[in-house]
N, C-alpha and C positions, 0 to 999 in steps of 0.2 A: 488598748482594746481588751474587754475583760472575756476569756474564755473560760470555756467549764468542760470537762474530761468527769466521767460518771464511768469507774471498773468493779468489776468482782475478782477475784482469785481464791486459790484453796490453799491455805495452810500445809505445810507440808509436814508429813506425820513425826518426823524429827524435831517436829520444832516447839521448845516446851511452852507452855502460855504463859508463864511468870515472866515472862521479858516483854508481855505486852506495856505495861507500864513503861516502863523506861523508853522503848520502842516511840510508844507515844509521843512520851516528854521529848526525845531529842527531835521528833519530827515536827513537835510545837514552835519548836526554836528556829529550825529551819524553815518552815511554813512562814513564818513571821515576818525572818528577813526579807521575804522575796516576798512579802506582801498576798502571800496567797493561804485562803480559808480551806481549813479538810475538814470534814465531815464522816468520819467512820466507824462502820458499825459492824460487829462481827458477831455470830451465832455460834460459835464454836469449832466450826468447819469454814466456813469461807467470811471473807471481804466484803466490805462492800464500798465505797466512796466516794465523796462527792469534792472534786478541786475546784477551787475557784478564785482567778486574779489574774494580772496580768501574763497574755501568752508565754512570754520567755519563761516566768516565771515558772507558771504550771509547767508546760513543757521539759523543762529542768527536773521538777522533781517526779512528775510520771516517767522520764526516762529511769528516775535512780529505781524508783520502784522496780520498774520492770525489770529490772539488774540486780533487783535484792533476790537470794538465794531463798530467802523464808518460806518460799511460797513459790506455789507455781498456776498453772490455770488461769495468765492473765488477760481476762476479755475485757476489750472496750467496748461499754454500750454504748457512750453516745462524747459528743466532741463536737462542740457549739461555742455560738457566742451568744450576746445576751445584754442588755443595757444596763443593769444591776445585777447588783450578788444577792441569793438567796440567802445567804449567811452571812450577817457584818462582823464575827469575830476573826479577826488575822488569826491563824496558829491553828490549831488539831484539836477535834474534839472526838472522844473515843463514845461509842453508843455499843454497851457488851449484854445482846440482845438477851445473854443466861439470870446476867441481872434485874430484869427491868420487864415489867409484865406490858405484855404488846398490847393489849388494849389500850393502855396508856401513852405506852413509846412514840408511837406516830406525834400525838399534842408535843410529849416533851421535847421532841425535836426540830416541830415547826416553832415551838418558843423560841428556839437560840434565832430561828427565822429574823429578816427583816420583815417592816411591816408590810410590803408591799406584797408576801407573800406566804405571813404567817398564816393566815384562815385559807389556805388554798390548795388544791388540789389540781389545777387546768393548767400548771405549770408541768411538761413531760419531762423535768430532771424529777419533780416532787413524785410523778409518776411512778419512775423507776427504781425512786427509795421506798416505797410504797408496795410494788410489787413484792421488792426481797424482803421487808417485815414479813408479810402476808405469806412466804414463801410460796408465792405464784410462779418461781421461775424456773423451780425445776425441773419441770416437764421438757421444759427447754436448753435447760444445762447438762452438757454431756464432760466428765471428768473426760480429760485428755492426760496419760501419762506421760512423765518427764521423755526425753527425744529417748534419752540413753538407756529406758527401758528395753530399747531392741535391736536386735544388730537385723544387718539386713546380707542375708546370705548370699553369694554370687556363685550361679550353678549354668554351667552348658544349656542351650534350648536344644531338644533335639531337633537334629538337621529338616526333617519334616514340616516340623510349621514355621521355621523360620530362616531369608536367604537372606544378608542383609547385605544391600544394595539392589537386589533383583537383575532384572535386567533391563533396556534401552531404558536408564535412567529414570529407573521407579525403585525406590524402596518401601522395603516392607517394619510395618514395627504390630506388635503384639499388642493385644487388647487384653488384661489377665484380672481373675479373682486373688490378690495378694492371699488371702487365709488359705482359699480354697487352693494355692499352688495350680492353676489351672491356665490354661491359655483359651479365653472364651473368644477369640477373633483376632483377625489379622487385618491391618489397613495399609492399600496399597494406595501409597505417596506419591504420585507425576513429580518431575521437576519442575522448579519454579514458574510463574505465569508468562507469558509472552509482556512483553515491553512495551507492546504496540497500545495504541493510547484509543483507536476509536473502538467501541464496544461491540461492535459484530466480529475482528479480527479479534478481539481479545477471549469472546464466546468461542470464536469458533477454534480457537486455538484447546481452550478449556474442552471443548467437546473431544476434540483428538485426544489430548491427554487422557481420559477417560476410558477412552476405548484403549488406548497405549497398557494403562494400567490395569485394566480386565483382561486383554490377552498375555500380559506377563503373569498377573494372577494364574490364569490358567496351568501355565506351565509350572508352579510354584507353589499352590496354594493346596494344602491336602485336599481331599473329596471330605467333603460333608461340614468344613471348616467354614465359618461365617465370614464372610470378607465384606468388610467397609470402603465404601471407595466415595471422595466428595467432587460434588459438582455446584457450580454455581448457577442459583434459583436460574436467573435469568436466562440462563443457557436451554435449560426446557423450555422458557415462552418465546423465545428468538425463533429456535429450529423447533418448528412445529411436529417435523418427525424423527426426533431426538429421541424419543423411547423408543421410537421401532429402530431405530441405530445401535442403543443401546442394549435392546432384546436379543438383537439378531448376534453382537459381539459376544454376548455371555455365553450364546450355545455355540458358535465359533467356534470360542474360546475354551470349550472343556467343562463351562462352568457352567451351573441352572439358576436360574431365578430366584427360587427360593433361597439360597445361599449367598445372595449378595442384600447388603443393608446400602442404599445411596443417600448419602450426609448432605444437604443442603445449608448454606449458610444465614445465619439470620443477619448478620450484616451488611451486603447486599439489599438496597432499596428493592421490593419487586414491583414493577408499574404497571402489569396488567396481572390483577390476580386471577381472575377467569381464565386466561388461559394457562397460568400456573396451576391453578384446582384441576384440570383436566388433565395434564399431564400426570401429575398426583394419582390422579385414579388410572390413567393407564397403566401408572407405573402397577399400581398393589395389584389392578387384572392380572398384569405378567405374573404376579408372582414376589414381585421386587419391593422390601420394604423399606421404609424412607424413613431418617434422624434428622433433626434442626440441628443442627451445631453451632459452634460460640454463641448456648443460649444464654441469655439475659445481656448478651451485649451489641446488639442490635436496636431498632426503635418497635419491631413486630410486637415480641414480647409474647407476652399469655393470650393476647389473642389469635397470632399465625399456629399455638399451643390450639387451641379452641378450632379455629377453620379448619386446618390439617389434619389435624387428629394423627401425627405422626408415632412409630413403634417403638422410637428411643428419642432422645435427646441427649447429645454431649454438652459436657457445662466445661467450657475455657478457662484457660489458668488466671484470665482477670479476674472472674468472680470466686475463685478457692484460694486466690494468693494469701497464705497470713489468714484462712477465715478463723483457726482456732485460736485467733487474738481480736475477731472482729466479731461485733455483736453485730451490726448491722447487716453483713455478709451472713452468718448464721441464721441471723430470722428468717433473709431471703431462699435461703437455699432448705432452709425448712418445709418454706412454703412450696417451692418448689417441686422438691421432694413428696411432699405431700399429695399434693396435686398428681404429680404422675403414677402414685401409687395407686390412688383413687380410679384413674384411667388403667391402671396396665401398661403403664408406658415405663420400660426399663431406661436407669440412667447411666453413662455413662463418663465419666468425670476425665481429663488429659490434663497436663501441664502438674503432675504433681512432683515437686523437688523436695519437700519437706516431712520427714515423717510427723510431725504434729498435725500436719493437716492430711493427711492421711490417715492417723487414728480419729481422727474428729470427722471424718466423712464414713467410716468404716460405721463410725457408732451411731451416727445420723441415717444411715441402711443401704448406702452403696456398696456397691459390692465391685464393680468392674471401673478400673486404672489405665490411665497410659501413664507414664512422666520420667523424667530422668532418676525420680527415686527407686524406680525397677529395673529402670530399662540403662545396661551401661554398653557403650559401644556395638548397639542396636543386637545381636545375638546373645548377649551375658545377660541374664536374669537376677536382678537381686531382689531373694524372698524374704518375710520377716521372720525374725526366728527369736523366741523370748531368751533373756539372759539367763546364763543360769546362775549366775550370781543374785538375782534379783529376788 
């Protein structure tokens, strides 16, 4: 099966350019063996390439890549397969864009081209070489520094915003600006779902929880402190007077309206959306502002974005897993991104473990975190703090 793998990377400022040659020649050699075609071309600052040939093959040597020290900032743009290769030469061909005038470059490199796709453009790998001549992509390219640019500080929360564990079985975890050293929210966690299989006992269970978790809030939560609590869609269209349940627990509970954000999931089918839109509007009458959460991993998508018209959105650690090594993950959350900005809709991102994808989100314009790269043994905060060695 012939696959194709299409990355860019950036040069790492240590790395002198006289060893591009050699660099080359021993990746010609290697290339060969394994019967797969590179195509690479560099501007002075970044990579760009195109592999092509049998899976194991590519796969072998995009691994070594991604393990060469040389360079760092490696994104996949795309990782396909394909019924011929654009390029019939085995081995490495180096395209050193300082040399070679780009009005030209693009022909001289569909030459090495097979014929099937010399005169072409409608092919999306020719695409993508295409943009980075043109330097179309940087608008879109955000540098991510190496991990060990930053240590990550671990400091006390004070007692205030944060009890970790709460109480009857709710925990609380912190919602923060990593730059801003700030704690922008607190989300109070029910324990796990009831077990029960038919869906009015499994709602109506999620309902108590809910209220469990706003009367603990209460007791717990500072005054004037945002607090996120999630409830599942369906639970609003089942119990018809599930907001006046939920209105009446909050002032109960110590808490107001305004101060609580309710996270609904997008993963959850919802089958009557009428009367999901109506609870929706009861809720923002109360006062009470609504997030889609595990967005982009549901089937709703940018439409239940569009109906809703919701105040935030959480983006799940499926779609930031590794994004500062995924082009296709980056374009989406670009878009994303973009899109809420355009509304006013704040984002707010959970599940991050890695600081590379946390500087790549940071620089993409979020700003608010949950994940284990902050958060250790739910009260220790760890902050980023630059090296001073760097």
């Amino acid at each position: 099966m012939l696959n194709t793998i299409i990355y860019r990377s950036h040069i790492n400022d240590d790395t002198p350019l006289n060893i591009l040659p050699e660099m080359v020649a021993r990746a010609n050699v290697q290339n060969a063996q394994l019967n797969v075609t590179g195509i690479l071309l560099f501007n002075g600052t970044h990579f760009f390439q195109i592999l092509e040939g049998p899976e194991a093959g590519v796969d072998e040597i995009y691994s070594r890549i991604c393990n060469d020290k040389r360079h760092h900032n490696i994104v996949e743009l795309m990782r396909d397969f394909s019924p011929s290769r654009r390029f019939g030469k085995h081995g490495m061909e180096l395209f050193d864009l300082r040399q070679h005038n780009t009005d030209t470059l693009l022909q001289e490199v569909l030459d090495r081209g097979t014929t099937k796709y010399r005169l072409t453009y409608d092919d999306r790998g020719l695409q993508f070489l295409r943009t980075f001549v043109e330097s179309r992509e940087r608008e879109n390219y955000f540098e991510v520094l190496p991990a060990d640019y930053w240590d990550f500080v671990a400091e006390e929360m004070p007692h205030s915003h944060h009890q970790p564990g709460g109480s009857e079985g709710i925990t609380f975890r912190a919602i923060i600006d990593p730059l801003g050293r700030t704690v922008t929210g607190i989300e109070a966690v029910p324990n796990s779902d009831s077990k029960e299989q038919d869906d009015f006992t499994r709602h109506l269970y999620n309902l108590k929880s809910v209220k469990k978790a706003l009367r603990s809030a209460g007791m717990s939560c500072p005054s004037g402190m945002p607090l996120y609590v999630s409830i599942l869609p369906m639970t609003l269209v089942i119990f018809e007077d599930s907001v006046s349940q939920l209105v009446d627990c909050i002032y109960q509970s110590g808490l107001v309206p305004e101060q609580v954000l309710l996270g609904v999931s997008e993963k959850e089918v919802i089958s009557n959306l009428a009367q999901f839109s109506l609870s929706v509007k009861l809720l923002k009458q109360a006062g009470i502002s609504l997030s889609i959460d595990n967005f982009g991993e549901g089937s709703a998508g940018l439409s239940l974005l569009a109906y809703v018209q919701p105040d935030r959105i959480r983006v799940g650690e499926k779609m930031i897993r590794d994004i500062h090594s995924s082009g296709p993950k980056q374009a989406i959350l670009q878009s994303v991104i973009r899109c809420c900005s355009a509304l006013e809709i704040k984002v707010i991102v959970s599940g991050i473990e890695k600081a590379e994808e946390w500087m790549w989100l940071e620089a993409a314009g979020v700003t608010n975190f949950q994940g284990g790269l902050f958060l250790k043994d739910g009260s220790i905060l760890a902050w980023p703090e630059v090296k001073e060695n760097v």
